[in-house]
C-alpha positions in Angstrom: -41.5 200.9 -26.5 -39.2 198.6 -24.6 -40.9 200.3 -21.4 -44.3 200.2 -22.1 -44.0 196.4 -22.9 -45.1 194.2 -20.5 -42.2 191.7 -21.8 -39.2 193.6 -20.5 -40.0 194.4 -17.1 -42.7 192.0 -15.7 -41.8 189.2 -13.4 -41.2 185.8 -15.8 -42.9 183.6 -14.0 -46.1 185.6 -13.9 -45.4 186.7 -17.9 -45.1 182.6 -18.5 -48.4 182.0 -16.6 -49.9 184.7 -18.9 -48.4 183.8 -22.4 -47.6 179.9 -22.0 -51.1 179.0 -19.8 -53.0 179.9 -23.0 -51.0 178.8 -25.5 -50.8 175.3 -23.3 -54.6 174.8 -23.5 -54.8 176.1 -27.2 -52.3 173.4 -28.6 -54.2 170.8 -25.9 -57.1 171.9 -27.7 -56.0 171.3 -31.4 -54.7 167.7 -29.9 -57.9 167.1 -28.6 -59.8 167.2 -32.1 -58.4 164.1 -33.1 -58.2 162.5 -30.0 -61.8 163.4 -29.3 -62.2 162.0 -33.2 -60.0 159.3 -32.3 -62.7 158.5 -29.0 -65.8 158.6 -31.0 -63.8 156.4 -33.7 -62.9 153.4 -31.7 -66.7 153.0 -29.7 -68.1 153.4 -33.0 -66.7 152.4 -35.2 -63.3 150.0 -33.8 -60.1 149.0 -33.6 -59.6 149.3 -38.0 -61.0 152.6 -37.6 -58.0 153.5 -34.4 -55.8 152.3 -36.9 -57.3 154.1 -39.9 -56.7 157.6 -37.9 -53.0 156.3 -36.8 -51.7 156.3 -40.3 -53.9 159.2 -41.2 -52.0 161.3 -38.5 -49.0 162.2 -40.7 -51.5 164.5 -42.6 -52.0 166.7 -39.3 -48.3 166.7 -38.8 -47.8 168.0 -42.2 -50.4 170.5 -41.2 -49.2 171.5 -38.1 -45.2 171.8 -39.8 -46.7 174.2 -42.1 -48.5 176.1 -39.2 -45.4 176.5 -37.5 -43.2 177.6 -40.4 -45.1 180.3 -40.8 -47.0 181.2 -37.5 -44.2 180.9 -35.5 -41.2 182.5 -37.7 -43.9 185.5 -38.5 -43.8 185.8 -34.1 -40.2 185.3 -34.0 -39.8 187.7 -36.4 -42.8 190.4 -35.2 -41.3 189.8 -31.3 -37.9 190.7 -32.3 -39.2 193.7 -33.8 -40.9 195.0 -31.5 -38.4 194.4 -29.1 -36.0 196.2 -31.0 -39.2 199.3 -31.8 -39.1 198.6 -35.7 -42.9 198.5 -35.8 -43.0 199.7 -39.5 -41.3 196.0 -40.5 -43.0 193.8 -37.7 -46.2 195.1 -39.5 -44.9 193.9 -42.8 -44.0 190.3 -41.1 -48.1 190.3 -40.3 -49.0 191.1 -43.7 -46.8 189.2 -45.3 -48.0 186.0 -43.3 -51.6 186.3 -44.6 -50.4 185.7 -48.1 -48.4 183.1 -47.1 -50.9 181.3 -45.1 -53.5 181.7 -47.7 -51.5 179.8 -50.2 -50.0 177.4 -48.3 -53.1 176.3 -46.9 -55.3 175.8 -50.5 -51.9 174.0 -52.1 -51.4 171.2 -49.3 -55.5 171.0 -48.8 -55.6 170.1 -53.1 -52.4 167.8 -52.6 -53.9 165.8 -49.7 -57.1 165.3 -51.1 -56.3 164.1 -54.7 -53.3 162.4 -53.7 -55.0 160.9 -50.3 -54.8 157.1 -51.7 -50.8 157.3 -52.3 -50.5 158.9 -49.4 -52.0 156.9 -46.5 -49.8 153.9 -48.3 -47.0 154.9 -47.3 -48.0 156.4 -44.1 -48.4 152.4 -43.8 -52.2 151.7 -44.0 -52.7 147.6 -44.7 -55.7 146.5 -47.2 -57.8 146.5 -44.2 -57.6 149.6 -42.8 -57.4 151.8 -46.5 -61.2 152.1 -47.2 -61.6 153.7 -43.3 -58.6 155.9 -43.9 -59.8 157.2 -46.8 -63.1 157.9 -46.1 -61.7 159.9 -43.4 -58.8 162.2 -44.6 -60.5 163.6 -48.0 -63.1 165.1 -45.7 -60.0 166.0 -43.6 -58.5 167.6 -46.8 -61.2 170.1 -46.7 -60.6 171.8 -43.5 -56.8 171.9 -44.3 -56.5 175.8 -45.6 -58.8 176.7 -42.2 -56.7 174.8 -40.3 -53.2 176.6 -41.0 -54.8 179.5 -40.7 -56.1 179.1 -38.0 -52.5 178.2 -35.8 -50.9 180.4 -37.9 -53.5 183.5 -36.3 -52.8 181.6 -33.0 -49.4 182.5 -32.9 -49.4 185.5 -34.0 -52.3 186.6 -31.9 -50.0 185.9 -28.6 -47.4 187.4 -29.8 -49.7 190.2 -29.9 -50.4 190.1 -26.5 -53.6 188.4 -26.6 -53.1 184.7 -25.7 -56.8 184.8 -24.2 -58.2 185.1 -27.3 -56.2 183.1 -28.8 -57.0 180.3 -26.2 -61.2 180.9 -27.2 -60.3 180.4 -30.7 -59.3 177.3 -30.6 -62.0 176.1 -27.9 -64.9 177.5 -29.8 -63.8 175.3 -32.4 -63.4 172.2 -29.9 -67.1 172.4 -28.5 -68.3 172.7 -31.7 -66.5 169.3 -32.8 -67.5 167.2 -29.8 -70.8 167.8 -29.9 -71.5 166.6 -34.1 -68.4 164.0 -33.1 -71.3 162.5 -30.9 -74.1 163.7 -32.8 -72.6 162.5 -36.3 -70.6 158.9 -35.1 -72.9 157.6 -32.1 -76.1 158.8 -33.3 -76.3 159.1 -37.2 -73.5 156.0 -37.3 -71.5 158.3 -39.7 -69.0 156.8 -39.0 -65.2 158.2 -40.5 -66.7 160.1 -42.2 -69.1 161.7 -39.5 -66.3 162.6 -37.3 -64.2 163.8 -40.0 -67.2 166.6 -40.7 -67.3 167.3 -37.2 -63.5 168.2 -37.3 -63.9 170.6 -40.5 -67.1 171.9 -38.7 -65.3 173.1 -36.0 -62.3 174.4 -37.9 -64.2 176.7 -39.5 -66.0 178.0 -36.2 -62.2 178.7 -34.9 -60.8 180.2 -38.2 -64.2 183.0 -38.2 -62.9 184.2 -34.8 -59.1 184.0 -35.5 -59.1 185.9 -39.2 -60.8 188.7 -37.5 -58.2 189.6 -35.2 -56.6 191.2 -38.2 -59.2 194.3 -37.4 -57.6 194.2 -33.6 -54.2 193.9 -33.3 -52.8 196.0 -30.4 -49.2 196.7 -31.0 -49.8 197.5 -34.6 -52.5 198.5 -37.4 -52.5 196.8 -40.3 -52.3 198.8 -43.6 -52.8 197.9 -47.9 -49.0 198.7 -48.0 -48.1 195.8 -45.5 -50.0 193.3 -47.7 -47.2 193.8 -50.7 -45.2 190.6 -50.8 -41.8 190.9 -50.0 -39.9 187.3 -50.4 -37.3 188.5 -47.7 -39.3 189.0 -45.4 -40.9 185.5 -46.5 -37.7 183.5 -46.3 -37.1 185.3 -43.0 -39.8 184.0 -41.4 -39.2 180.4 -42.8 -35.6 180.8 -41.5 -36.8 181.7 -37.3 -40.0 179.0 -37.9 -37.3 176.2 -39.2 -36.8 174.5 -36.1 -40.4 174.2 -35.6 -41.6 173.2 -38.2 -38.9 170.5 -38.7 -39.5 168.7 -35.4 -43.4 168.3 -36.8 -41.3 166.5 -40.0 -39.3 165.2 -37.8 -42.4 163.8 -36.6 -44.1 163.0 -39.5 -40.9 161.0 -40.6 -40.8 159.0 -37.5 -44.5 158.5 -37.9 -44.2 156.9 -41.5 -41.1 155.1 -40.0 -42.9 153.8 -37.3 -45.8 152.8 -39.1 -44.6 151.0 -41.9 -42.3 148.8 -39.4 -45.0 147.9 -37.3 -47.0 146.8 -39.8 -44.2 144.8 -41.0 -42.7 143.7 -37.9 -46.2 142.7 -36.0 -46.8 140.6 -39.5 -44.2 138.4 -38.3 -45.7 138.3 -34.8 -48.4 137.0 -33.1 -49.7 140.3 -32.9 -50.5 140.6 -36.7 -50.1 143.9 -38.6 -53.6 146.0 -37.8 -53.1 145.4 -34.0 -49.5 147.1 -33.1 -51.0 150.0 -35.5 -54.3 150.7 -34.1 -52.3 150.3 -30.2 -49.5 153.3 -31.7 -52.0 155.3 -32.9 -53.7 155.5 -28.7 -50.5 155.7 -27.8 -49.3 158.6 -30.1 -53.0 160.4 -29.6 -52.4 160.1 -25.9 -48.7 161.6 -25.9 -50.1 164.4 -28.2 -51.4 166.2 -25.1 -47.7 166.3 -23.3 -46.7 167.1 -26.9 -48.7 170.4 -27.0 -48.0 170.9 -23.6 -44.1 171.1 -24.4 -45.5 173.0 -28.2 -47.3 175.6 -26.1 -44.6 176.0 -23.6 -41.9 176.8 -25.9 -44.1 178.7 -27.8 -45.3 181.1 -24.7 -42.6 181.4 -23.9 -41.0 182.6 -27.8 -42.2 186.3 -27.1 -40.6 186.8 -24.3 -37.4 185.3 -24.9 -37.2 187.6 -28.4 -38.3 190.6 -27.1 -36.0 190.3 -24.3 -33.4 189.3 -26.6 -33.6 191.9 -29.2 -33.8 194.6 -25.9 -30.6 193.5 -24.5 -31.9 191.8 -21.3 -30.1 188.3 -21.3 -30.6 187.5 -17.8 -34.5 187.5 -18.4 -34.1 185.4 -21.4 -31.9 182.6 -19.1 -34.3 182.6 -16.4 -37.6 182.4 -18.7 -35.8 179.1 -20.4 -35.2 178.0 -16.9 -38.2 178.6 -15.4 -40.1 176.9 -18.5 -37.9 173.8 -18.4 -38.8 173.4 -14.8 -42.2 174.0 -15.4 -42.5 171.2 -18.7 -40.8 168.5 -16.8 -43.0 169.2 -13.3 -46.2 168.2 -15.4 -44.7 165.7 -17.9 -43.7 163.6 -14.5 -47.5 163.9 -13.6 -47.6 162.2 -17.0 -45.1 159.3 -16.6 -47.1 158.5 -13.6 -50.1 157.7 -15.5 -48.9 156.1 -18.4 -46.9 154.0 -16.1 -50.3 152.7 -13.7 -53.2 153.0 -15.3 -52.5 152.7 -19.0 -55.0 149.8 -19.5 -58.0 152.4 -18.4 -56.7 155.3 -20.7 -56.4 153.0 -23.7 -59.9 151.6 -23.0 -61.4 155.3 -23.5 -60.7 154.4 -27.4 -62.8 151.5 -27.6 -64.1 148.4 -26.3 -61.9 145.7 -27.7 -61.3 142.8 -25.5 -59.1 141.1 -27.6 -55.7 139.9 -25.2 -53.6 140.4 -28.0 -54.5 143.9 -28.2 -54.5 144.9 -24.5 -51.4 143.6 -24.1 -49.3 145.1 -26.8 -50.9 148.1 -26.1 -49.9 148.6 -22.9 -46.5 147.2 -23.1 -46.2 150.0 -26.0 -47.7 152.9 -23.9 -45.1 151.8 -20.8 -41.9 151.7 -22.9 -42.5 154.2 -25.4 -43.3 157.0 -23.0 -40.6 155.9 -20.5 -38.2 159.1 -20.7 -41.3 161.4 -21.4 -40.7 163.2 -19.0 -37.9 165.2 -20.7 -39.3 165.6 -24.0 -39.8 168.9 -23.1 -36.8 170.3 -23.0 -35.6 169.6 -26.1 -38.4 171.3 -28.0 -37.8 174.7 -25.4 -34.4 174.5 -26.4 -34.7 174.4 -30.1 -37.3 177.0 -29.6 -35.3 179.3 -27.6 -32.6 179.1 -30.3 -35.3 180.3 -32.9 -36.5 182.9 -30.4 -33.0 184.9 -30.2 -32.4 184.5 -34.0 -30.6 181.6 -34.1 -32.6 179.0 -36.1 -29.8 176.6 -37.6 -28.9 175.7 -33.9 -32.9 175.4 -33.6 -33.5 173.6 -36.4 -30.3 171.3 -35.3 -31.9 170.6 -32.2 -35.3 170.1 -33.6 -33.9 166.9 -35.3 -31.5 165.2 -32.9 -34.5 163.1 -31.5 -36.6 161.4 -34.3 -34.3 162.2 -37.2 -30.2 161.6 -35.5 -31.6 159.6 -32.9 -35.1 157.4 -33.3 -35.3 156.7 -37.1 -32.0 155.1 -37.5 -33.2 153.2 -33.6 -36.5 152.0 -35.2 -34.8 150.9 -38.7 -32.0 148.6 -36.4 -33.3 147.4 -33.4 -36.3 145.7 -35.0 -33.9 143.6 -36.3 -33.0 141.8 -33.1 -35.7 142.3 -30.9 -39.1 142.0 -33.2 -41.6 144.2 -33.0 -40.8 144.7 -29.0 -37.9 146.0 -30.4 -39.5 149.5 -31.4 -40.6 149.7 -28.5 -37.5 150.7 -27.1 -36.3 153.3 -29.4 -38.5 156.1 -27.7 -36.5 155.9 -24.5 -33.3 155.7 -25.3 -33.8 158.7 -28.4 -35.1 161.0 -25.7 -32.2 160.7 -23.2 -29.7 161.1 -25.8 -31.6 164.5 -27.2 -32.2 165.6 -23.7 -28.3 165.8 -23.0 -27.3 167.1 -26.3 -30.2 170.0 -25.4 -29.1 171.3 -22.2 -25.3 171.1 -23.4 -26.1 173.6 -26.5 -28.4 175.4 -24.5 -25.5 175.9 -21.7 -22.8 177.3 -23.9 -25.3 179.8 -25.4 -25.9 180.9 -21.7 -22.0 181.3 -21.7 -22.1 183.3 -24.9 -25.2 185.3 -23.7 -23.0 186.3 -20.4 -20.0 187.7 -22.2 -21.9 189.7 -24.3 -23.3 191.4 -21.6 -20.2 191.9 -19.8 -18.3 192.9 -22.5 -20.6 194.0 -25.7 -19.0 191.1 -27.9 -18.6 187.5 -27.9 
């Protein structure tokens, strides 16, 4: 098996083109639903509705963590397996993830939508942006249990080997979206709750093509007797999606965070409390596209590292970490560069508003808090290489050095001093911090990972 795979013998940079390429533009793609949303939002309906999808974000987040728990553990686990020629348990992992995506998906989709009002509260909607928010996320709820599914097939799809198909999964679903985004907002002034359809539209477009690949996998067939539920095999693949899944919590937390100070901080400001919120919410949309890029990265590059792993071929899995670090920070500096000298024209994609006020904080936010972006990256390869060799404690670590260790406690003090401006400066100083704590963990596992070979033990 180890010599038919593609994995253990291909050259990495080609078998990162082929795996991470895909799995790039598949995250980009599932960004760009609610940046696309977020678009259509601000020219028709404003800056309360940019603000109404900010504090509505943490309910994709949540999403996503879910996604990842079990989409990526279940390829962690499925990788390994293979790598190792156990294909009677790596078809178990599959199995086993249906059930758990099936029920995971229905719960969270009830919770959102009967507890949406609670919810957007303390995600940190104000009086005046509530009624939009609502509107919005209990359409939203609806396309919840497609959308797990749907990441969760993602991932295990490329693990498969098919990272093309993957990829038209999740663009089907994006066409599909834009055109009712345009057709439902702009010209049947839908408004929230047009674009929210348009989402759940699409969603469902993506999840028909994704559940069928259960007919095609390559490097196993599904049988009834993979489909028994085995809760080992479930809190194994919780265990290797950990780290994952806790930097989207990680996420979500610094997103409540963030909101909630905002509103209380830009109260006390000339700014007022609707402006800094709708301005984070551009900002965080924006950044959500480097975000997958660094998501898909990691996650391309999660089969190879495990298979190589679990096969005994450590030098592969150092220079696939390498060559995927080089790779994230290359096009996050591309990145920097644009939110550093034209923010004011990428913020005025979302929206008209001429307001000073809100040009100005904007763009002070989009310049300071994507400052050190371009190392982002290389913190979530390294808590997802950690995962990927069956190490997900050290993952999971990793995963919340930045916004739990480093950015919440940042936002919660600095404020304090400095205002609302303040904030700002949390996301620079957070990433440098987590970018050096990273590459040092990373570095005496690549130590580790060398006397092992040499010797057969640590």
């Amino acid at each position: 098996m180890q010599k038919e795979n593609i994995l253990g013998y291909e050259k990495i940079p080609k078998l990162l083109m082929k795996f991470a390429i895909p799995s790039i533009f598949a995250m980009i793609i599932t960004s760009l639903y609610n940046i696309v949303d977020q678009i259509f939002i601000g020219q028709g309906v404003g800056t309360l509705g940019n603000g109404a999808t900010n504090v509505s974000f943490p309910i994709t987040t949540i999403c996503l963590a879910i996604s990842l728990l079990i989409g990526v553990g279940c390829a962690a686990g499925f990788s390994l397996k293979l790598g190792a020629g156990d294909n009677k348990t790596a078809t178990q992992y599959v199995g086993n993830t249906v059930i758990m995506m099936i029920i995971f998906g229905l719960v969270y989709g009830l919770v959102t939508f009967i507890f949406a009002r609670p919810m957007l509260i303390v995600f940190g909607a104000t009086d005046n942006i509530l009624p939009y928010a609502l509107e919005y996320t209990r359409v939203i709820a609806v396309g919840i249990p497609f959308l797990v599914v749907i990441n969760v097939m993602s991932a295990l799809i490329r693990a498969d080997g098919s990272p093309t198909y993957s990829m038209l999964c999740m663009v089907s679903g994006a066409i599909v979206n834009t055109i009712l985004d345009y057709i439902f907002v702009m010209v049947c002034d839908l408004g929230m709750s047009g674009a929210a359809w348009a989402t759940v539209i699409g969603q469902v477009v993506s999840f028909a093509m994704a559940i069928s690949y259960l007919f095609k996998f390559k490097s196993i067939k599904l049988t009834k007797d993979a489909f028994e539920v085995d809760f080992k095999i479930w809190l194994k693949i919780a265990s290797l999606g950990l780290s994952n899944s806790l930097n989207q919590v990680a996420i979500t937390l610094v997103q409540i965070v963030l909101n909630n100070s905002l509103k209380h901080y830009g109260a006390l400001s000339s700014y007022g409390a609707d402006i800094p919120l709708a301005a984070c919410g551009i900002v965080m949309k924006v950044n959500s596209i480097l975000v997958s890029i660094f998501v898909g990265m990691s996650q391309g590059s999660q089969p190879i590292i495990g298979f190589n792993y679990g096969a005994g071929k450590f030098n592969r899995v150092k220079q696939t970490y390498i060559t995927a670090c080089i790779a994230t920070v290359s096009i996050s500096l591309l990145g920097f560069l644009a939110f550093q000298i034209i923010p004011e024209q990428i913020i005025s994609l979302f929206g008209k508003d001429k307001d000073p006020l809100y040009i100005e904080f904007a763009v002070m936010f989009m310049r300071t808090f994507l400052f050190m972006v371009a190392v982002n990256g290389v913190q979530a390869i390294s808590s997802n290489f950690f995962s990927a060799i069956g190490k997900p404690i050290k993952g999971a670590f990793l995963s919340l050095t930045r916004q739990v260790l480093f950015l919440i406690p940042l936002v919660l003090i600095m404020p304090t001093f400095f205002g609302v401006k303040g904030i700002l400066y949390t996301a620079p100083i957070s990433d440098t911090l987590a970018f050096i704590l990273s590459v040092s963990m990373v570095a005496l596992e690549m130590r580790k990972m060398k006397k092992l070979e040499l010797t057969g033990h640590e």
